[in-house]
N, C-alpha and C positions, 0 to 999 in steps of 0.2 A: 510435475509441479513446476511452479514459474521459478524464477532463481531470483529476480529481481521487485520490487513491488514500492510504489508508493502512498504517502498517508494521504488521504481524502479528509481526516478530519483532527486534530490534535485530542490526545488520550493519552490518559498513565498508564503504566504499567507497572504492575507490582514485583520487581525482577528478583526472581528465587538466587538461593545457595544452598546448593547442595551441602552443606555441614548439618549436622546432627541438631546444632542449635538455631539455624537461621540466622547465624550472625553478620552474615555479608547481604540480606535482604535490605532492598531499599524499595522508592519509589522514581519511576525515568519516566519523565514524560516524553512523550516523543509528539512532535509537532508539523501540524498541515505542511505537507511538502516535503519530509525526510523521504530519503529514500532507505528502502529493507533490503538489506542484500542476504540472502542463505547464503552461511559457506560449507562448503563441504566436510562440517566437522559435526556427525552427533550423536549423541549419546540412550543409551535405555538404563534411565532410571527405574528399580524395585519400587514397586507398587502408586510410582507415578509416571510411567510411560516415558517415549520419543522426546529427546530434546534437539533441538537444531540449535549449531550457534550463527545469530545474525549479526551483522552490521549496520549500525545507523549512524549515511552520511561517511562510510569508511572511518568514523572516528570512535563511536563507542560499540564494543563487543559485548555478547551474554547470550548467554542460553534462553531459549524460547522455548514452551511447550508445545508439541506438535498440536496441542488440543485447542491453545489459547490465539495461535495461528491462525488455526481453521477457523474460530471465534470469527477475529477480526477481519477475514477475508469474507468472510460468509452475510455475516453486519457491513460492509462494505467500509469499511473504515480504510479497507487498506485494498489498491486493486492493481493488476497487471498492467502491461501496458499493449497485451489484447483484451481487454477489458474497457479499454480508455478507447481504440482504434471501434471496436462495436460501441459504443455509445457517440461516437463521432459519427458513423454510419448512423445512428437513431436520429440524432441530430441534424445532420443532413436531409435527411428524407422530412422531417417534422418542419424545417425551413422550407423544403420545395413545400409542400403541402399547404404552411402556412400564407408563401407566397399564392398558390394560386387561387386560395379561398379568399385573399386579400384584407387578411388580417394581420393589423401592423404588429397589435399588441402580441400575438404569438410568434408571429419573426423576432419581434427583436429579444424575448423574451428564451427564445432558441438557439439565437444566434450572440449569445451571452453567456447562456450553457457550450456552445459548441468554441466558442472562445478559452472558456476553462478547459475546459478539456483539451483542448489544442498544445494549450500551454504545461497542464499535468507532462501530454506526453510526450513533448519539445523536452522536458525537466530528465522525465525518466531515460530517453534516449542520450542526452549529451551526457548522465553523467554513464550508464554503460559503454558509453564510446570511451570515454577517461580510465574506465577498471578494467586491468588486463583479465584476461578468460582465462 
């Protein structure tokens, strides 16, 4: 599993607490461009599974469910940053293409997609270069 992940789209999240009465439940949005650090801390909750605790942005902590995770990675909300490096290859190849078919509308159209994504994973890599391993 990736250690690292960024958001693709801004989305809430309904962040548990494990107390009997939910008393520490809230709602976190988390917003286009955080990044999700796993850290090496998690838990198996009785009759609700895997929890990971994440970072977003190194500044807010919480427990993730392994299930609501895989959710969001699987929806693309949230993606690696081989994820980002294969869609830069799609990207690339869909530019030469459109270049030789000599269609403008699908170059630029490509090469605006392959811009985003450039810049995702400029994001994801400077701040992994900043958090010690």
């Amino acid at each position: 599993m990736y250690r690292h992940f960024i958001v693709k789209e801004t989305f809430k999240h309904r962040k548990e607490c494990f107390c009997p009465d939910q008393a520490h439940a809230h709602d976190v949005t988390i917003y286009e461009g955080d990044i999700i650090e796993i850290i090496n801390d998690r838990r198996y909750i009785d009759d609700k599974g895997w929890y990971f605790l994440i970072s977003i942005n190194s500044l807010n902590e919480f427990y993730l469910s392994l299930e609501e995770l895989e959710n969001y990675y699987a929806s693309g909300v949230i993606v690696s940053a081989t994820d980002i490096e294969l869609s830069l290859n799609y990207f690339q190849f869909k530019i030469d293409e459109a270049l030789d078919m000599g269609d403008e509308e699908r170059f630029f159209q490509f090469t605006q997609n392959f811009i985003e994504a450039r810049s995702l994973l400029q994001k994801i890599e400077n701040y992994v270069l900043k958090v010690p391993l």
